[in-house]
N, C-alpha and C positions, 0 to 999 in steps of 0.2 A: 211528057213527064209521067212517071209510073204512079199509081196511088199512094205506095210506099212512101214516093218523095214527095208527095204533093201531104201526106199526111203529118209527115216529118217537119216540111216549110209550114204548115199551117199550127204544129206542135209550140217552131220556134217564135215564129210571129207574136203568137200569142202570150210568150214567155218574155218578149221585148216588149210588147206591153203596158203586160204588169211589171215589170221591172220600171217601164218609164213613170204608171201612176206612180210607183212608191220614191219618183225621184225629187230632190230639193224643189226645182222646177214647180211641180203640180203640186207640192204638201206648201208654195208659195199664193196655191193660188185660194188658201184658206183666209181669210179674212181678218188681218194683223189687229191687235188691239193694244194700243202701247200703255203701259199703267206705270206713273210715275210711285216711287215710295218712298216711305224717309224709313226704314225700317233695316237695321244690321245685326251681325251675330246672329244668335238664338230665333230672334224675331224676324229675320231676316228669309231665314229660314224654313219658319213656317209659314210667309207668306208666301214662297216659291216651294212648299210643297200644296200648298191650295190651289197654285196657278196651275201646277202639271196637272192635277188631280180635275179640274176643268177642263184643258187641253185634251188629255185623255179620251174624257167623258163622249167629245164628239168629235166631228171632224169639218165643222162649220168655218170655226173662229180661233185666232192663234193666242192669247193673250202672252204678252212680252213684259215681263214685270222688271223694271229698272229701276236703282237706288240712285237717288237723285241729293243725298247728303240728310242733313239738317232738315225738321220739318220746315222752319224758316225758308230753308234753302230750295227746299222743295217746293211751296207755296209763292215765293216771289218769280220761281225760274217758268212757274206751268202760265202762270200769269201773262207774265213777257209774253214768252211764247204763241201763246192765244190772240196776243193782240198782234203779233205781228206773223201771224195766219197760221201756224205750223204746231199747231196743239200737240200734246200728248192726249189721249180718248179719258184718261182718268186720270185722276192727282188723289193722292192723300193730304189730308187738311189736318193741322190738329187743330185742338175747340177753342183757341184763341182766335184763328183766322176768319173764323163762321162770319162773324160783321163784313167782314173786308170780300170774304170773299161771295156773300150776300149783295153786295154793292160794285161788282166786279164788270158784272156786265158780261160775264163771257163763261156762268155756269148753263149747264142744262136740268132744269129743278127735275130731283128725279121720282119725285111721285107725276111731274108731268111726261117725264122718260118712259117710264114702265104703262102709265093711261095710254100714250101714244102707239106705241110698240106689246098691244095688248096683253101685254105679262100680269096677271092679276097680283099682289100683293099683298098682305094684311099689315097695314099699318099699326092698330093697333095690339100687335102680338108683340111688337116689342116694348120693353119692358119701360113704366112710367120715368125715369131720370135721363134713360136716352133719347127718349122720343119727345120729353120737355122740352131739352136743350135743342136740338135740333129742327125744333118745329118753327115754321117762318108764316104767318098770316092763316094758320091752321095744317098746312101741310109741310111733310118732312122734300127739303131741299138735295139735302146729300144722303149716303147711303148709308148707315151703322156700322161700320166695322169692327173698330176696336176701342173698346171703353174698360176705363179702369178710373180706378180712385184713390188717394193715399189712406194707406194703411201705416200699423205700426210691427215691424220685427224685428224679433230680438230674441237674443243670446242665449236660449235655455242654460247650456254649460256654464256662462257665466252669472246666471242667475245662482248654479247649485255652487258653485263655489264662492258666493258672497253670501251665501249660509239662506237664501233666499228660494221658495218656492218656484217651481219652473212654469206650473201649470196657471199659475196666477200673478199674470202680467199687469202693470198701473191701467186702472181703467178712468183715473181724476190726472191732472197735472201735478195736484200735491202729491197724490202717492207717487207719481214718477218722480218728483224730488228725491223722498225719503229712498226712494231704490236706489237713484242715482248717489245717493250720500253714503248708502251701503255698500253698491260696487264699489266707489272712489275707495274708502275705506277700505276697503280686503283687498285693493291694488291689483285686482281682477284687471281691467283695462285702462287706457291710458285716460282716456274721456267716460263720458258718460251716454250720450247720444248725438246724433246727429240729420241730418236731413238732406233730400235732394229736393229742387226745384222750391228754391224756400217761399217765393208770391204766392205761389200753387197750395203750396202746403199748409205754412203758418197764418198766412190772411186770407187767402181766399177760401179754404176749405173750414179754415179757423171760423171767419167770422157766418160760415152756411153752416156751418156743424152747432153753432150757439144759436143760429136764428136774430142773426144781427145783417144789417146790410153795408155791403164794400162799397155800392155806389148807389148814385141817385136813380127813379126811374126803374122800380124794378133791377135793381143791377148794367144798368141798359136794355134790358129785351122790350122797354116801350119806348127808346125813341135814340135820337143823340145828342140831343142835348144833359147830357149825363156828365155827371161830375164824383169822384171818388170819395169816402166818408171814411180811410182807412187810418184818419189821425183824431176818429171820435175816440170814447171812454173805453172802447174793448178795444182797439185796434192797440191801443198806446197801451194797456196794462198788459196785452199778450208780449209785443213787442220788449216794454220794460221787464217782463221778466225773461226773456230771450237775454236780452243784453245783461242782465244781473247773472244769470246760470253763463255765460260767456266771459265771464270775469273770474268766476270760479272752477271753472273749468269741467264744469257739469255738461254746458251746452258746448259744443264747437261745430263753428260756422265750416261749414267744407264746400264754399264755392256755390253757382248759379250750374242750374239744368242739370244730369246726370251724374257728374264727376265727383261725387262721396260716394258712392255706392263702394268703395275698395274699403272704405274705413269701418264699413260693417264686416263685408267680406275674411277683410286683413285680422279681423278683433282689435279692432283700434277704438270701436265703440260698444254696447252692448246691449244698444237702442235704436234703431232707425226708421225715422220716418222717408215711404217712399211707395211707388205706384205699387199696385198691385200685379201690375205687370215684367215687376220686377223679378216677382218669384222664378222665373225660367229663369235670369241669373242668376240668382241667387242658391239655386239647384245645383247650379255647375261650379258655382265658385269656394261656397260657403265650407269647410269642412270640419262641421260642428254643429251639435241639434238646435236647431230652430225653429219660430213657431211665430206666427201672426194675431195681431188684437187689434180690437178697433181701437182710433185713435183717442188719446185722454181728451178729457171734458173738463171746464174749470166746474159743472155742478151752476148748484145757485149761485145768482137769480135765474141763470139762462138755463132754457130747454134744449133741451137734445132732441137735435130733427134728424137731418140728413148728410152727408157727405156731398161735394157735388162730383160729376165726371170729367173726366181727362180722355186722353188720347185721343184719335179723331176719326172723322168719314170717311168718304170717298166719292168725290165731287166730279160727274160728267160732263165734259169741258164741249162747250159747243164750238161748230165748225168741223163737222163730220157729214160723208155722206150717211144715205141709209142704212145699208150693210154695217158700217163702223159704231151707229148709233144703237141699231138691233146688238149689235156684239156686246155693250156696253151694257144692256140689258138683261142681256143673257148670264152674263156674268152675275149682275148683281142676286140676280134670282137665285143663282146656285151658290154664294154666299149665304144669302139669306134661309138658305135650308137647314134643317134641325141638325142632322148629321155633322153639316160642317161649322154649326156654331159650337157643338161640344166638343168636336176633335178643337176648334180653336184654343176654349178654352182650357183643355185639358192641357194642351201643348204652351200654353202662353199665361197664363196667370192672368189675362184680359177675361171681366166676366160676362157670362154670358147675356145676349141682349135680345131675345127674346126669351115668353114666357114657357114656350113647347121645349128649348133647351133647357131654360131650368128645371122644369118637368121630369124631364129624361134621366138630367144630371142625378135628380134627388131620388129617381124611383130604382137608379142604378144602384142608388149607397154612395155614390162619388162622394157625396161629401164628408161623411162616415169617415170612409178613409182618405182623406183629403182636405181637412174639417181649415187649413190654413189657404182655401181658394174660397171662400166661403166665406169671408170677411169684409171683402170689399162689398158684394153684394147683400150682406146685412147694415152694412154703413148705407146705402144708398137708399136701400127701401127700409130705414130706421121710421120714416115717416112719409106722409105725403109730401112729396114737394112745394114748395112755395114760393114768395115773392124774393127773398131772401136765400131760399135753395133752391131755387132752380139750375142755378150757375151764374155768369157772369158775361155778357156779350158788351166788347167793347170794338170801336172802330179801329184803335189805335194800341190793341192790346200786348202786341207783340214789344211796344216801346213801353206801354207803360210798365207790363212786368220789370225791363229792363232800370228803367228810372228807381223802382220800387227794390230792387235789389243792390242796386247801385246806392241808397239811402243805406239800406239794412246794414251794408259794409262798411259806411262810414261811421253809422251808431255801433257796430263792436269794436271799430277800431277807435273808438271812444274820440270821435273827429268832432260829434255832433251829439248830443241829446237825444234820447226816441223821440221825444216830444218836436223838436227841430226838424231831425231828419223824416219823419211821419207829415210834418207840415211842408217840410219843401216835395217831398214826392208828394204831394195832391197840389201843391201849383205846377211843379212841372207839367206831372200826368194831364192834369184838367185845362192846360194851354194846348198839349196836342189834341184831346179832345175837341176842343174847339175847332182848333185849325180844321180838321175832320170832319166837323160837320157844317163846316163852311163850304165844304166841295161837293159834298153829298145831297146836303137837306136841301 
């Protein structure tokens, strides 16, 4: 063979190759991380542009981000799963499941994740309401992702046409009435306000934002023997005046979880209470000026503390070899970097959850010109947290929300009394607490 050819064969060789590294084959032989989510639309979104934006970065580990429905839906299926060997590497949780999935048996805590897999971390750089809630016998379990809070937004345009200041939203519940009686009147919109996720909203955030308590025990975070307090003297006057402004057509109930969000959007209201995560919808939907306030205060007696948090982590599902466990860490680390907590935020209306992001945020002007993503995070560091605002850790959460909303709608459907229906949601709720910590304790 001439050197010609011999130069030529060794040209193509080498061109087969590279051609084979860059084939499916060997980009399989990168180290799969499967991430379950409950996250759609908008949200959806930007969680699959953070996965590529990881994927990119190196060429170790593949992460495969899947939407697995409903947080619900997502948290009961990774479960299953786990216990019947065939984990997904990560789940999303939201901050009702924390108990349940505390008592699971089949997370990997992941301040013990990242000690193992020498990834150093600063626990405490994230910010004091995330790192409360999430903290289990001193150390944080699952990983911070996405935290938000309800907020209050509303209608500037239908402010200016009920002859009303735009810049000066209700910051009491009474002055929300008197708005509400202004709107009704100038026939601005059909209602007055409304809400989504209303357990989340009206009592649980209700009774942390007064510094009153929804359950026994710290709210749950000391034990399970925990029982619900949400038919005391604030629970039942917030409530009664829900049902009162429901009669009048001030308040309308628009359902359980997400599904009012249209009645703001639509102008069917010109008040809504709703996550702060909502903003990215509300971005795309709304087409009309709008603007965010923290949520009303009934004032005295009760102090104005804190808001508490929503949305949830991202819990390391044991039942992995090495390789898959290291991936699972690697990930969490480039989460937790500054960069990618304020493209979060910026893309999502979730706030930011460490201190170096807010940092950046603020020394940007972000919030300057953004002054409505900035809301949640003044609700939450309104004070220090406490035994009352820290949040709510229940075993049975996910039912009891349900019983407590299922009450709510029989009291505007005028079926039952607040007073009634506030009493039978704390026997129902507080028999499956029991039941629950009959398995556990």
């Amino acid at each position: 063979m001439s050197g010609h050819s011999k130069r030529f064969l060794h040209g193509l060789l080498t061109l087969v190759l590279l051609l084979a590294l860059m084939a499916p084959g060997v980009m399989a032989q990168r180290t799969t991380i499967v991430f379950w989510h409950a996250m759609s639309g908008a949200l959806g979104e930007a969680v699959q542009y953070l996965v590529d934006t990881f994927n990119e970065s190196q060429d170790e580990f593949f992460v495969e981000a899947v939407y697995r429905g409903s947080y619900e839906e997502t948290m009961v299926a990774a479960v299953a799963a786990t216990r019947a060997g065939n984990p997904p590497h990560i789940v999303q949780v939201y901050e009702v499941g924390t108990r349940q999935m505390l008592d699971s048996g089949v997370i990997y805590p992941v301040y013990q994740l990242m000690a193992d897999y020498g990834i150093d971390i600063d626990w405490d750089a994230f910010i004091g309401p995330v790192r409360g809630y999430y903290e289990f016998q001193g150390n944080l379990y699952s990983m911070p992702f996405n935290s938000s809070s309800p907020i209050m937004y509303y209608n500037k345009d239908a402010f200016r046409a009920a002859g009303l200041d735009p810049e000066k939203p209700p910051t009491t519940w009474q002055e929300l009435e008197q708005v509400c009686r202004a709107i009704l009147e100038a026939g601005v919109t059909r209602y007055c306000f409304s809400s989504n996720w209303p357990s989340w909203i009206m009592l649980e955030n209700m009774h942390a934002w007064h510094d009153q308590p929804f359950a026994t025990l710290s709210n749950g975070f000391d034990g399970l023997g925990v029982e619900l307090l949400i038919n005391g003297e604030f629970g039942l006057m917030q409530v009664s005046k829900l049902a009162e402004w429901h009669k009048e057509g001030i308040y309308q109930y628009g359902g359980r979880g997400s599904g009012a969000s249209p009645m703001f959007s639509n102008g069917d209201v010109a008040i809504f209470m709703e996550s702060s995560a909502g903003i990215a919808g509300f971005r795309n939907t709304a087409n009309f000026d709008w603007g965010t306030a923290m949520l009303p205060h009934w004032g005295e007696p009760y102090e104005k503390v804190n808001t508490i948090i929503g949305g949830a982590t991202l819990w390391a599902m044991r039942g992995h070899d090495d390789a898959g466990n290291r991936g699972i860490a690697e990930f969490f680390k480039f989460l937790a970097q500054t960069e990618n907590q304020v493209w979060w935020h910026k893309n999502t209306g979730y706030v930011p959850i460490t201190v170096t992001a807010m940092e950046q945020l603020e020394a940007e002007g972000y919030f300057d010109e953004h002054p409505e993503q900035k809301t949640a995070l003044l609700q939450l560091t309104h004070a220090e947290p406490r035994a009352n605002t820290r949040g709510v850790r229940l075993g049975t959460f996910v039912q009891v929300r349900d019983i407590i909303e299922s009450q709510l709608e029989n009291i505007f459907a005028g079926l039952v009394s607040p007073e009634q229906g506030l009493n039978q949601a704390v026997q129902q709720a507080n028999q499956t607490l029991r039941e629950y910590q009959m398995i556990y304790e």
